[in-house]
C-alpha positions as CSV (number, residue, x, y, z in Angstrom):
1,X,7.4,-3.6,-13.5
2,X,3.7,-2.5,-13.2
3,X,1.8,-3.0,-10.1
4,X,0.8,-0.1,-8.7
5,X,4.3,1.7,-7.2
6,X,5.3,1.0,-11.1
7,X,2.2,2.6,-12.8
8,X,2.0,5.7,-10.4
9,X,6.1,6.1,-11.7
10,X,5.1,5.3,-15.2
11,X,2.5,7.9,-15.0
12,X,4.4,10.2,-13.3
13,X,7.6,9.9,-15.9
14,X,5.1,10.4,-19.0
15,X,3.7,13.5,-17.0
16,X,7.6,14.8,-17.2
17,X,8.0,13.9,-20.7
18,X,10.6,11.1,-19.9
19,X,10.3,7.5,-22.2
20,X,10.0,4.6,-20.3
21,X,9.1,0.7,-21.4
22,X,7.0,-0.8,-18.2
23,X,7.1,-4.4,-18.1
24,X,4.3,-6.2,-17.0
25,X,4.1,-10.3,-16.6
26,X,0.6,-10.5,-16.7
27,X,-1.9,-9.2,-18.4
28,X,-4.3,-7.5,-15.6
29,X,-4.3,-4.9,-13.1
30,X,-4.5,-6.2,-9.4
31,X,-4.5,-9.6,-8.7
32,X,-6.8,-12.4,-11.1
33,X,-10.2,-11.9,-9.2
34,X,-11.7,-9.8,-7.1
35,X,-8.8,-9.4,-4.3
36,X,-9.3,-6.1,-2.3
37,X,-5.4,-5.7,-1.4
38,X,-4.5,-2.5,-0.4
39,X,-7.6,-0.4,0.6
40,X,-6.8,2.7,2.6
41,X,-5.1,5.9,0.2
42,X,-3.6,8.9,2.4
43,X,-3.9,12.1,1.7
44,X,-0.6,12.5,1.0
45,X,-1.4,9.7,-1.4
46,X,-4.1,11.3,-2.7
47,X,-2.4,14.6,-3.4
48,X,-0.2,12.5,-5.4
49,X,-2.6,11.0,-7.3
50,X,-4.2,14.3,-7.5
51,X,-1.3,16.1,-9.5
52,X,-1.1,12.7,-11.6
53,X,-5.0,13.3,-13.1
54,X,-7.0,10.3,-11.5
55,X,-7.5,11.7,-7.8
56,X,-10.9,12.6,-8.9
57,X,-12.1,9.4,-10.4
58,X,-10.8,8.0,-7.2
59,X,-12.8,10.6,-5.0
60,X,-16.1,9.8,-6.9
61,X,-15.6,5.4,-6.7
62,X,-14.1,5.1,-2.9
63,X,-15.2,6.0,0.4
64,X,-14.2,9.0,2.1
65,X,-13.8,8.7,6.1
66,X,-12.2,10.5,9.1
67,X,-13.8,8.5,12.2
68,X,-13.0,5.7,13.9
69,X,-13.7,3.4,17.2
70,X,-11.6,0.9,18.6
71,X,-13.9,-1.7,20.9
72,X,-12.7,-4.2,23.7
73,X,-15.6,-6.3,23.7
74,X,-19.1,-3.8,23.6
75,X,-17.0,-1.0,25.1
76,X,-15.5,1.5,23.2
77,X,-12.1,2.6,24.6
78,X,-11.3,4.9,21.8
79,X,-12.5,7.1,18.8
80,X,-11.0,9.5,16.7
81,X,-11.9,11.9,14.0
82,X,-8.5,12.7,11.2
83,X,-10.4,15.9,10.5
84,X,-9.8,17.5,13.7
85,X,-6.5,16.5,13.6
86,X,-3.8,19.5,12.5
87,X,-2.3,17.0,10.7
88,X,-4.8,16.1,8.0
89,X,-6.2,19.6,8.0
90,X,-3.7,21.7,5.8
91,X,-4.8,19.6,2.4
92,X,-7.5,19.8,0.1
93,X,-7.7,16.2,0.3
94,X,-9.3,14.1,3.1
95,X,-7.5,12.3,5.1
96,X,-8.6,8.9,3.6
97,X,-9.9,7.5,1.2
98,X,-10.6,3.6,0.8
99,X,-11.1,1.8,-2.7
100,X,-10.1,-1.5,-4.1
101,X,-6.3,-1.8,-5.2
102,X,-7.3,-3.1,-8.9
103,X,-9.3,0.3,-9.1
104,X,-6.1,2.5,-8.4
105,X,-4.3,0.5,-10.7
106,X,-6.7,0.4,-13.7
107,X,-7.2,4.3,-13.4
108,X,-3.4,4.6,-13.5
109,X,-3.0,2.5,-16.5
110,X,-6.1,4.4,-18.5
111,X,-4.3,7.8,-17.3
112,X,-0.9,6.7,-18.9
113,X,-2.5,5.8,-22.3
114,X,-4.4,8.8,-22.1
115,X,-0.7,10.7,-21.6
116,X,0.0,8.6,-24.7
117,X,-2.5,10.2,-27.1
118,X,-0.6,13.4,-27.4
119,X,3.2,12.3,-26.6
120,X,3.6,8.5,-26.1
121,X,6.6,8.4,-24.1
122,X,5.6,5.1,-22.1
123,X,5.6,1.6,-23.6
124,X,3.6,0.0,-21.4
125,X,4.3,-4.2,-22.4
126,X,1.6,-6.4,-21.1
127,X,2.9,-10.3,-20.5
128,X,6.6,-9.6,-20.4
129,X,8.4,-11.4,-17.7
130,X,12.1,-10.7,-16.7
131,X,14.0,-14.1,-16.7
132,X,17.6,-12.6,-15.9
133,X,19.2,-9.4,-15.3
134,X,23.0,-8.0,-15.6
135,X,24.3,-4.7,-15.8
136,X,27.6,-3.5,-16.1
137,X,29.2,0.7,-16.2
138,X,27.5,1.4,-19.5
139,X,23.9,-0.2,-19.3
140,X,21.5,-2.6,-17.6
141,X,20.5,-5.8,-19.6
142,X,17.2,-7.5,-19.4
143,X,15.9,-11.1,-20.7
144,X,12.4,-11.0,-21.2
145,X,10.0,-13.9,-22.4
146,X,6.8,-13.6,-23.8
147,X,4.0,-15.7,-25.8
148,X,5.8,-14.0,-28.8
149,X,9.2,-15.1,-28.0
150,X,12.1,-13.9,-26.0
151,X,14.3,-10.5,-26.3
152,X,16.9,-8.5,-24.6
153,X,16.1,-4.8,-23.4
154,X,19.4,-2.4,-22.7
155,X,18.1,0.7,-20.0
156,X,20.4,3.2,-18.4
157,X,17.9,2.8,-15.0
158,X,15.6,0.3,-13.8
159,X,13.5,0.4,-11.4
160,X,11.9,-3.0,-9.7
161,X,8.1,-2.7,-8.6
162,X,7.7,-6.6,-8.7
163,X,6.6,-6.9,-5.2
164,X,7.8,-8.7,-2.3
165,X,9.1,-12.1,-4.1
166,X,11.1,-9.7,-6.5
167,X,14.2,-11.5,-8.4
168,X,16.1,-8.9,-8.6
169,X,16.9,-9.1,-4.7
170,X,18.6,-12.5,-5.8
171,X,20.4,-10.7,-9.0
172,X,21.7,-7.8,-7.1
173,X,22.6,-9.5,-4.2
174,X,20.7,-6.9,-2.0
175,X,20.4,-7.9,1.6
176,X,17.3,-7.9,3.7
177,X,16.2,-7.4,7.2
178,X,13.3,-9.4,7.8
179,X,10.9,-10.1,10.7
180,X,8.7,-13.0,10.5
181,X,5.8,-13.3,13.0
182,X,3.4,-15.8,13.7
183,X,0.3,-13.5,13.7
184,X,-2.5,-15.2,11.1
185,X,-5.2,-13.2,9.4
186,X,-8.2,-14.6,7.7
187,X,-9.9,-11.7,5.0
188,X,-13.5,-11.3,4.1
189,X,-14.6,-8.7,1.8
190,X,-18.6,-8.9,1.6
191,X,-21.3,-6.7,0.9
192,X,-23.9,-6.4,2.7
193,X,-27.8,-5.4,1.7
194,X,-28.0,-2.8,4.9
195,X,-24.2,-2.1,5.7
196,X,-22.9,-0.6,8.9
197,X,-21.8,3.0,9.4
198,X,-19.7,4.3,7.0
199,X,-16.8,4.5,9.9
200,X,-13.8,2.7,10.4
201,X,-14.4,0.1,13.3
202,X,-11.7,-2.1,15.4
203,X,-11.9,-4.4,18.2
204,X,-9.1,-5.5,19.7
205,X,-10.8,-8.1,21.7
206,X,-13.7,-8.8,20.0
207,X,-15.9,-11.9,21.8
208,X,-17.8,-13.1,18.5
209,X,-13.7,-13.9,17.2
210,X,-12.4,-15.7,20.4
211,X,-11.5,-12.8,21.8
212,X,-9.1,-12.2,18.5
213,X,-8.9,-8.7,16.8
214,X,-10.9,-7.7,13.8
215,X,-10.6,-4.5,11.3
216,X,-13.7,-3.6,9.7
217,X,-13.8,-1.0,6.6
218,X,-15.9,0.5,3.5
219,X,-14.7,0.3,0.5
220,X,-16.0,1.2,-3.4
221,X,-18.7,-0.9,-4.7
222,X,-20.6,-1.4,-0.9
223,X,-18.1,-3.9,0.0
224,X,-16.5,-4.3,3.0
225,X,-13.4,-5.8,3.9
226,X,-13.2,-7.6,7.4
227,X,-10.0,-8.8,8.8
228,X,-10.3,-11.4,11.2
229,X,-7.1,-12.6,13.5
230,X,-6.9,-16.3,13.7
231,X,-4.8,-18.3,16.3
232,X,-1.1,-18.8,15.1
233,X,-1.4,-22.5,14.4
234,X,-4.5,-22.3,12.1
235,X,-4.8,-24.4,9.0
236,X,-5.2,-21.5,6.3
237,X,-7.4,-23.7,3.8
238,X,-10.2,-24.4,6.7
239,X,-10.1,-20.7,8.2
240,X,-11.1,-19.3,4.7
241,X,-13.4,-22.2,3.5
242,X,-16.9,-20.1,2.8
243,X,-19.0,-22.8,5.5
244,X,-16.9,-21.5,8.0
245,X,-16.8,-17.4,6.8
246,X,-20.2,-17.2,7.2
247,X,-20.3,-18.9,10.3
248,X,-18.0,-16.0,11.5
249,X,-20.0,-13.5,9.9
250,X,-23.4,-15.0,11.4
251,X,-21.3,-14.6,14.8
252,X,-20.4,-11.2,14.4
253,X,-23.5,-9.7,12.9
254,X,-25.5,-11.4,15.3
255,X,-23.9,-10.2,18.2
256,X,-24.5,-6.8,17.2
257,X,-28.1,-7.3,15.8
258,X,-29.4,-10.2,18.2
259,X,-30.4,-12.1,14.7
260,X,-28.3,-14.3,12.2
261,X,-27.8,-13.2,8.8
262,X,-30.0,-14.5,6.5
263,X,-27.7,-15.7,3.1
264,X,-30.2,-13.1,0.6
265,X,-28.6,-10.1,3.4
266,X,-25.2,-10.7,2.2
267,X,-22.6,-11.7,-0.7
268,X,-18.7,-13.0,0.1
269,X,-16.7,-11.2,-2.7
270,X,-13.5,-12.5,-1.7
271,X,-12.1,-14.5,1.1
272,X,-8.3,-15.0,1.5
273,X,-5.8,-15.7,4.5
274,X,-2.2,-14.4,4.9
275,X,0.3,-13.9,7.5
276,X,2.2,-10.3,8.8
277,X,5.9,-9.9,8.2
278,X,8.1,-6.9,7.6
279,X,11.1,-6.5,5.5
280,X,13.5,-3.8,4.5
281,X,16.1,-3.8,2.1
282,X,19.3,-2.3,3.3
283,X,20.1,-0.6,0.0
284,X,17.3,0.5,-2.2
285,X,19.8,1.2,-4.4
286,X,22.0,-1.4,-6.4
287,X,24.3,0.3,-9.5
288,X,21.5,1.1,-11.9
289,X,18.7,-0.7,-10.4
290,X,16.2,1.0,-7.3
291,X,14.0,-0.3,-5.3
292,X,10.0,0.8,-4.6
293,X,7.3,-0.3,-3.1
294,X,7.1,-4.3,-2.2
295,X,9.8,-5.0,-3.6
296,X,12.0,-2.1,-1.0
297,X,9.9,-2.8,1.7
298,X,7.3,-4.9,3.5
299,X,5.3,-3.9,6.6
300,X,1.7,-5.3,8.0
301,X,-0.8,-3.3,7.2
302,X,-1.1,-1.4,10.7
303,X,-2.2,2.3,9.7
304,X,-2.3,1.3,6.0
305,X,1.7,2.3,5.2
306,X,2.5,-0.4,2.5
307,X,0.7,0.6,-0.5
308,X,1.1,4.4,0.5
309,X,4.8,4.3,0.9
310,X,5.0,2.6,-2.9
311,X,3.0,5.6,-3.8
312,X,5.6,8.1,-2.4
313,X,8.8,6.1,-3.3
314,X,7.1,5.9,-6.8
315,X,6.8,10.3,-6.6
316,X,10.4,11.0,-4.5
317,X,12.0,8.7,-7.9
318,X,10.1,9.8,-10.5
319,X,11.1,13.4,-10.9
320,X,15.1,12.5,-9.7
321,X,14.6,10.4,-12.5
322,X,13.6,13.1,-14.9
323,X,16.0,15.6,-13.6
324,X,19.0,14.0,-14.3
325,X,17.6,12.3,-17.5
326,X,16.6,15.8,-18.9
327,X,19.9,17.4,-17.4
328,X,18.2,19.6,-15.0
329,X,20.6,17.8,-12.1
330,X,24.0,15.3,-11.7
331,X,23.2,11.8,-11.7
332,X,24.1,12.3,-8.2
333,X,21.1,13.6,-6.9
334,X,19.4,9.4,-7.6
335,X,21.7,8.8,-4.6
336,X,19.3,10.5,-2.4
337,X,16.2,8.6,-2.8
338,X,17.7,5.8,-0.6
339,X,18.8,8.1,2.0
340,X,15.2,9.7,2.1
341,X,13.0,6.4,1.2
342,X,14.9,4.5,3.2
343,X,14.6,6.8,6.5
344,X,10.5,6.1,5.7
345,X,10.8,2.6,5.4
346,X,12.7,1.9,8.8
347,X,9.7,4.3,10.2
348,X,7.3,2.3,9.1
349,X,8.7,-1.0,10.1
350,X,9.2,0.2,13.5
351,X,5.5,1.6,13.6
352,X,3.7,-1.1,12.5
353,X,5.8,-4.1,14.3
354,X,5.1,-2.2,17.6
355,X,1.2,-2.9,16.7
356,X,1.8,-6.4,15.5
357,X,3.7,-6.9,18.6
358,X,0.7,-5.1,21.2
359,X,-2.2,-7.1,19.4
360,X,-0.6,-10.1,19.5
361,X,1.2,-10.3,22.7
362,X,-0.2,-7.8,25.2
363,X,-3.9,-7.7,23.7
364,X,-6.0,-8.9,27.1
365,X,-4.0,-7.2,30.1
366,X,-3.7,-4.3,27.8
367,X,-7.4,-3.6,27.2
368,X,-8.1,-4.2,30.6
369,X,-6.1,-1.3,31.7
370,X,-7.4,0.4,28.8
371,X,-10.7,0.3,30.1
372,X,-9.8,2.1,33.2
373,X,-7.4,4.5,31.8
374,X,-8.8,6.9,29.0
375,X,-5.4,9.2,29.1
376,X,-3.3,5.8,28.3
377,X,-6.0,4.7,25.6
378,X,-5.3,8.1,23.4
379,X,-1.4,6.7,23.3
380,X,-1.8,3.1,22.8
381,X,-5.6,2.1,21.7
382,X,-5.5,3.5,17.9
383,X,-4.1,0.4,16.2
384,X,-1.8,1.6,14.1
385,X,-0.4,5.2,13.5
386,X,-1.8,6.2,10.3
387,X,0.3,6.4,7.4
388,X,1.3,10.0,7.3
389,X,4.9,11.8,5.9
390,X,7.4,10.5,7.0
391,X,10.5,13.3,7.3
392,X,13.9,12.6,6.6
393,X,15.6,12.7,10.0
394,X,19.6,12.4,9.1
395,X,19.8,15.3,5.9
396,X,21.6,14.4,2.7
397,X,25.2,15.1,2.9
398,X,25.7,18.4,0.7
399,X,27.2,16.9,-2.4
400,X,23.4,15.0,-3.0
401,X,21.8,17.6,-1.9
402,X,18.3,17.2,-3.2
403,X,15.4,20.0,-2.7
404,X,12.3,19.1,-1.8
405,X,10.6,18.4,-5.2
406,X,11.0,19.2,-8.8
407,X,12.4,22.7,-10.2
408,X,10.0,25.2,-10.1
409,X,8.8,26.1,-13.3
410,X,9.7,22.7,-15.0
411,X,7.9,21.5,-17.3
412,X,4.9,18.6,-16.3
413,X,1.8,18.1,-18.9
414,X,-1.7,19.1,-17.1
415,X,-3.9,15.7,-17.1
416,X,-6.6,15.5,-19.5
């Protein structure tokens, strides 16, 4: 199911050599417009993407950036730079990169057709939506509708990328733990004609936003997507109406500048509102179905962990996947991509609700003492670990043993 945990697996299984069908139920990458999404790529990410051919198109159309500031009001109480950090220092990749979601997932679907020239082992199905599922000991069984008519599919795995509202929760009868807060987020991706520093800026109290937290970043294209925390009873249609962006905009800017924005300095891309919440599924394993991205896992996007864990759920399946499909392993070495994705996910939960919890709970007395205390604003001022690897702490019990990555020597096709 193709967003983009689903085409970096679909590209990673035609890389192997494995057929796959990927189901899509639209007819798009991203989302219908110009919706940033998921911005911020690790470099773990990015080496990903790197063996998978695109990391280069992605290098040339996003931003590369290692600093950051965090601000309580016009102080800055923190900056960092991931370059002099050890950990982001041992890959030829930076340490981020930011670009648009629709961008990762269009170069991803023009890499697996390109796989497809020379050995087309992935049908990729555009408009195909899964109505019902079964499987039993020999095979999975899909329903499918499209504007042709419907069918059945029969697979031996299947693995559900359809995000957060996935069906197959329902059909599986996986259980969740969930967290539901009442934090509220209003988005505004806008470029601007003379755009800030190419730097990644946060204020955890910022006075032009009620004293409310903000996230500011570059993305491709000169755009920049700002993040504006709203109070927790807002009425999302007003908070995002385009009168009242700009009038947050104007209050921002201004406050830096000492002069409003004049409407020919600026163009609102994209404005949308949503609300934090994390989820985690307690098996991301059920009989012949797995779990990735979304559709395992749901965190806010605190030290930019969602899309980034899809990406390495999508790479720790993929060649499991092609071992045991090609006969290079036993079928069970799939058992251990829940005990090592799943060990991530639960890190990444915890990380980011501790930041949801600090900026919405403990944001004004915290960033007074922060002010004070420069030894206590390295541990607690950087909103949001950033999304690095995550090690499996509890190791796989010797029958599943499962090495660190595929065979060495096995076979993989070079990118074109």
């Amino acid at each position: 199911m193709a967003v983009s945990p689903g085409l970096t697996l679909a590209c990673a299984l035609a890389q192997y050599g494995v057929k796959a069908v990927l189901l899509d139920e639209d007819n798009t990458v991203g989302v219908k417009g110009a919706s940033s999404r998921g911005i911020c790529y690790a470099q773990k990410t990015l080496e990903i993407f790197k063996r998978l051919g695109i990391y280069e198109r992605i290098a040339k159309k996003g931003v590369q950036w290692s600093v950051g500031r965090t601000f309580a009001g016009a102080d800055e109480v923190y900056s960092f730079d991931l370059r002099q950090q050890q950990t982001h220092s041992l890959s030829q990749q930076p340490p981020f990169i930011n670009i648009q979601q629709f961008y990762i997932e269009g170069f991803l679907v023009e890499q697996i057709y390109r796989f497809g020239q020379t050995d087309p082992c992935i049908d990729l199905r555009w408009n195909n939506r899964v109505t019902a599922f079964a499987q039993n000991a020999q095979f999975a069984t899909l329903s499918i509708t499209t504007p042709a008519g419907d069918y059945t599919l029969q697979a031996e795995h299947v693995i559900d990328c359809t995000g957060s509202r996935s069906p197959f929760r329902a059909w599986c009868g996986a259980s969740v733990t969930a967290k539901k807060g009442d934090d509220r987020w209003c988005i505004a991706d806008v470029r601007f004609r003379d755009h800030p520093p190419v730097e990644r800026h946060t204020w955890v109290e910022a006075p032009f936003n009620e004293n409310r937290a903000v996230w500011q970043h570059l993305m491709a294209d000169d755009v920049w997507r700002i993040d504006y925390q709203m109070a927790p009873d807002c009425d999302p249609e007003q908070v995002s109406r385009e009168d009242v962006v700009r009038a947050r905009l104007n209050a921002q800017f201004s406050a830096q500048s000492g002069r409003e924005l004049r409407p020919e300095e600026y163009e609102i891309v994209w404005v949308g509102p949503y609300a934090y919440r994390s989820e985690c599924l307690d098996n991301l394993r059920h009989g012949r179905v797995f779990f990735a991205g979304d559709s395992a896992h749901v965190v806010s996007p605190f030290g930019a962990r969602g899309g980034n864990s899809g990406a390495q759920d999508a790479d720790n399946l993929a060649w499991k996947l092609a071992a045991v499909v090609q006969g290079y392993a036993s079928p069970q070495l799939l058992d251990s991509y829940h005990l090592e994705r799943h060990e991530a996910a639960q890190h990444n939960v915890l990380v980011t609700d501790r930041t949801a919890r600090f900026c919405v709970r403990l944001m004004a007395p915290s960033v007074c003492f922060a002010r004070q205390h420069s030894a206590w604003r390295a541990g607690i001022c950087l909103p949001g670990s950033w999304s690095i690897p995550v090690a499996c702490l509890r190791p796989t019990p010797t029958p599943t043993q499962a090495p660190a990555g595929p065979p060495a020597g096995w076979p993989r096709k070079t990118s074109h």
